[in-house]
C-alpha positions as CSV (number, residue, x, y, z in Angstrom):
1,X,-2.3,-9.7,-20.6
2,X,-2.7,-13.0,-22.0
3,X,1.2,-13.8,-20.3
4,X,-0.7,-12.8,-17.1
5,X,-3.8,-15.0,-17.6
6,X,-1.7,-17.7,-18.9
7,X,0.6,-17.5,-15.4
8,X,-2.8,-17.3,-13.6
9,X,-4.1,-20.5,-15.0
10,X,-1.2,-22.6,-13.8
11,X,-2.3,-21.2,-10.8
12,X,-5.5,-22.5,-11.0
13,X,-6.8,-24.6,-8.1
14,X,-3.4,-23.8,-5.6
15,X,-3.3,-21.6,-3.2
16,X,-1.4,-19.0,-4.4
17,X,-1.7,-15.2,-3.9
18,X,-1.9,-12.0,-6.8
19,X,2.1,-11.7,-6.2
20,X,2.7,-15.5,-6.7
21,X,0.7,-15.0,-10.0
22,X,2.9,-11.7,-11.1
23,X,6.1,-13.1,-10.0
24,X,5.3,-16.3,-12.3
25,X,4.6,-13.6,-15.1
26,X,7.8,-11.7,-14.7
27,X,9.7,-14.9,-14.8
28,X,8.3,-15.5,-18.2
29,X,8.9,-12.3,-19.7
30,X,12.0,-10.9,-17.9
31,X,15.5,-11.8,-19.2
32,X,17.9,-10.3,-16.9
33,X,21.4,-9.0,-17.0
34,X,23.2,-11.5,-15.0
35,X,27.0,-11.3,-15.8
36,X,29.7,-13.4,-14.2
37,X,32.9,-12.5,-13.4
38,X,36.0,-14.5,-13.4
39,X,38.5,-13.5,-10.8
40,X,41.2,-15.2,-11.2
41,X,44.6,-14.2,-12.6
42,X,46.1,-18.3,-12.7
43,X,46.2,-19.1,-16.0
44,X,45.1,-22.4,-15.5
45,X,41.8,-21.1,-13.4
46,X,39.7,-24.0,-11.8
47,X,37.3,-21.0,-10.9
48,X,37.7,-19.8,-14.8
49,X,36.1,-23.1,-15.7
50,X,33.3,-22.7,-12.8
51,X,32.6,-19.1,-14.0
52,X,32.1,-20.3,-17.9
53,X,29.5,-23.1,-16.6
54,X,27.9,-20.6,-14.5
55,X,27.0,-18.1,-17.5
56,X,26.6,-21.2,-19.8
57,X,23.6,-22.4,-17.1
58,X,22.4,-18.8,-16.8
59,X,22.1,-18.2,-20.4
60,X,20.1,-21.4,-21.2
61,X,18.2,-20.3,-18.6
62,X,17.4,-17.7,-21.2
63,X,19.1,-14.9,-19.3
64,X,22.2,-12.2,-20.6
65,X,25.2,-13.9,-19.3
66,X,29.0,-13.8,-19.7
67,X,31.9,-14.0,-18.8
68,X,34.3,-10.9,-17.6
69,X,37.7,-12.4,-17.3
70,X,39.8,-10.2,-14.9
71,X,42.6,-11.9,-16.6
72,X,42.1,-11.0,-19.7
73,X,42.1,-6.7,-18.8
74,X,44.5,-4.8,-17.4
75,X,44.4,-4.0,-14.0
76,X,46.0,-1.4,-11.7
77,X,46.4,-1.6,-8.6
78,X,43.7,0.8,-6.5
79,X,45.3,3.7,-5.3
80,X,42.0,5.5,-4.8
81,X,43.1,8.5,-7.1
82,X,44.2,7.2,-10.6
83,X,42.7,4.0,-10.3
84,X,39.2,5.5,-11.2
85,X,40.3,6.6,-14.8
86,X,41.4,3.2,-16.1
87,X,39.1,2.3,-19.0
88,X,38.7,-0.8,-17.6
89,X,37.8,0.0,-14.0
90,X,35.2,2.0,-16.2
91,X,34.1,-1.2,-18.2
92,X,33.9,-3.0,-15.1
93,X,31.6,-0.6,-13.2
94,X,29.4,0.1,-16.2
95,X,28.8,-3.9,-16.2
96,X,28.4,-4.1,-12.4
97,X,26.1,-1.2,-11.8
98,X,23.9,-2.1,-15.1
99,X,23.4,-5.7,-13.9
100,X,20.1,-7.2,-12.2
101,X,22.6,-9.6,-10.2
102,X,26.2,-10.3,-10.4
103,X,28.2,-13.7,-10.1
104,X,31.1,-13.6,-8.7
105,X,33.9,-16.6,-9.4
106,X,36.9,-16.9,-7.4
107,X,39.3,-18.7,-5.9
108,X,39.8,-19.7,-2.2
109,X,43.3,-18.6,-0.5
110,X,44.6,-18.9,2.3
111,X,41.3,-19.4,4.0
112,X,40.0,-16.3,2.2
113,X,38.8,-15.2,-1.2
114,X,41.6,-14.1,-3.8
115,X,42.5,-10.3,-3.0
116,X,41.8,-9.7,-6.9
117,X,38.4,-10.0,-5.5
118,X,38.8,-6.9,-3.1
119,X,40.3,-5.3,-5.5
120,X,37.9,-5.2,-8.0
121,X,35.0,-4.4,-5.2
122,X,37.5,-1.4,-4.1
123,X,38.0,0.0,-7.0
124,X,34.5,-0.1,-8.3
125,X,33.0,0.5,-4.7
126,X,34.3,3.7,-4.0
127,X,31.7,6.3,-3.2
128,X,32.0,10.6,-2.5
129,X,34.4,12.7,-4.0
130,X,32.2,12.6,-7.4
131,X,31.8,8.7,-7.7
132,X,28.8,6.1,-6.4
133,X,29.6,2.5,-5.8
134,X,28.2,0.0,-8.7
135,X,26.9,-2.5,-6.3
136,X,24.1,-1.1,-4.7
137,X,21.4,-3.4,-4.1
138,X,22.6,-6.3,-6.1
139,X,22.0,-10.1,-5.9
140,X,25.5,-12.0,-5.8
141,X,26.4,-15.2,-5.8
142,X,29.8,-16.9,-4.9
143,X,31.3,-19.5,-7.3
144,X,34.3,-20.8,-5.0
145,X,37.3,-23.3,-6.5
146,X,39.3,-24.5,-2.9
147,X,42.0,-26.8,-2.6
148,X,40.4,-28.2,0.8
149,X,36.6,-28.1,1.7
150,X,37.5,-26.6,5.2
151,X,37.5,-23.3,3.9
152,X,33.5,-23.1,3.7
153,X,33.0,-20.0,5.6
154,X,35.7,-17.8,3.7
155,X,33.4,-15.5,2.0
156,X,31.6,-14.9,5.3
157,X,33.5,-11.5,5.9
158,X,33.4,-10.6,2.1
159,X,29.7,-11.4,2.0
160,X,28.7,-9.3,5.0
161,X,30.6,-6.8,3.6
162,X,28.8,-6.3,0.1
163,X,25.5,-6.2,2.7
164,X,26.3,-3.5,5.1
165,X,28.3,-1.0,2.5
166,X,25.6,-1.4,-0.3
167,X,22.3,-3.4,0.9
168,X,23.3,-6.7,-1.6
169,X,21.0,-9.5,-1.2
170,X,23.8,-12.4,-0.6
171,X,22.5,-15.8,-2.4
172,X,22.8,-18.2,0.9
173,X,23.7,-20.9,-1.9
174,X,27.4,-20.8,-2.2
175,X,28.9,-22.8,-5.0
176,X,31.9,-23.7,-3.3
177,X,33.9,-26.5,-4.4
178,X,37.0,-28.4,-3.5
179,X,39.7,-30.9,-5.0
180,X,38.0,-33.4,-3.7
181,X,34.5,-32.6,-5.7
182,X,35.7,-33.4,-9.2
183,X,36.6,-36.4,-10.9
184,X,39.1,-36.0,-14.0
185,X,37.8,-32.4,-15.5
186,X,34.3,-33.2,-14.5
187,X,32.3,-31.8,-11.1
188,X,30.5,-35.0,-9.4
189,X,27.1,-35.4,-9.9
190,X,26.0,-34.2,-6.5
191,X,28.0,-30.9,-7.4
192,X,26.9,-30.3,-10.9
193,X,23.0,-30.2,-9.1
194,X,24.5,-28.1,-6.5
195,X,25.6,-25.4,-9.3
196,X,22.4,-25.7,-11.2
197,X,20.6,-24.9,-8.3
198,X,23.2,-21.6,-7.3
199,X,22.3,-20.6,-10.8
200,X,18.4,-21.2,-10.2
201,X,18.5,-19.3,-7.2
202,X,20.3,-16.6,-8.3
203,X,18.3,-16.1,-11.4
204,X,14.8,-15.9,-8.8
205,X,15.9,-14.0,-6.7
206,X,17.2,-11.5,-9.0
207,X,14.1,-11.7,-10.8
208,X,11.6,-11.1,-7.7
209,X,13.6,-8.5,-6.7
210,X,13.0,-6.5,-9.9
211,X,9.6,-5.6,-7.9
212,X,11.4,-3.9,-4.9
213,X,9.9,-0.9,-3.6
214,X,13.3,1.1,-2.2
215,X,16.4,1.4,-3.7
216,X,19.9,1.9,-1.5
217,X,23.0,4.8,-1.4
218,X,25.5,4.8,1.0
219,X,24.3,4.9,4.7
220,X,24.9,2.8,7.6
């Protein structure tokens, strides 16, 4: 209570509603479970990097945060039979479906996002024949590392996607990046606000969310 009445008297004077109040109070309290994953198989990953800043921003934050590098498990390929008893398809959905919100960092090809990216969502998606998908109603985020900054709109398709097959709530700020946003091994100032604030949001929204009155199984 006195969290509450603490998160009430910054209130104090503003013209904030009972919800503003509790969702000030659940930001206090709540740490969430807000992995990132890393999926990129180049060994010299500009995405890798983005993913490790992400977590490092989320865990200051004083959320649960790290990094799953795809690169560093092994794999197979989704065949939508043997696929599903890979222990680290297992790991994988275990970490997905137990999270509050998931990051995803990838890279940009081809005007698309990597298809280690689908594959991971297919594999650990799959729902019927004695599985459920892990992603139902989850906040994501896109980290993006692009050679160009044309590509913007390349996770449009993926993002509708993880909406319509499992209800996600899609953070509408995209950390995408190009070549042309770092200097040496640094992001440019304009871009290191721009991933604090991805972080930010994705931390919120995840954490207002934890109030939702519905939860989501495969329909359309």
């Amino acid at each position: 209570m006195q969290l509450i009445r603490r998160a009430y008297e910054k209130t104090a004077g503003r013209k904030y509603d009972l919800c503003t109040v509790f969702a000030r109070y659940r930001a206090e309290v709540i740490s969430l479970r807000l992995p990132v994953i890393s999926c990129s198989l180049d060994p010299a990953s500009i995405s890798r990097r983005l993913a490790e800043r992400s977590a490092t921003l989320l865990t200051v934050a004083g959320h649960q945060s790290e990094v799953m590098d795809l690169a560093a498990l092994d794999l197979p390929p989704f065949d939508n039979d043997r696929v599903f008893d890979s222990e680290s398809i297992r790991a994988l959905h275990a970490l997905i479906r137990e999270a509050d919100g998931v990051v995803l960092a990838f890279p940009i090809y081809n005007w698309a996002p990597s298809s280690t990216v689908k594959a991971l969502i297919e594999a650990t998606g799959a729902t019927g024949n004695g599985h459920r998908a892990a992603w139902f109603d989850k906040v994501i985020t896109f980290v993006c590392a692009a050679g160009l900054p044309h590509s913007y709109m390349a996770t449009a398709a993926l993002g509708q996607s993880l909406m319509l097959d499992f209800k996600c709530v899609v953070n509408p700020y995209t950390a995408y990046f190009s070549e042309r946003d770092w200097s040496a091994e640094s992001l440019t100032v304009d871009r290191v606000a721009r991933l604090e604030k991805t972080m930010t949001v994705h931390a919120e929204l995840a954490t207002l969310l934890q109030g939702r009155t519905y939860s989501s199984d495969w329909e359309v």
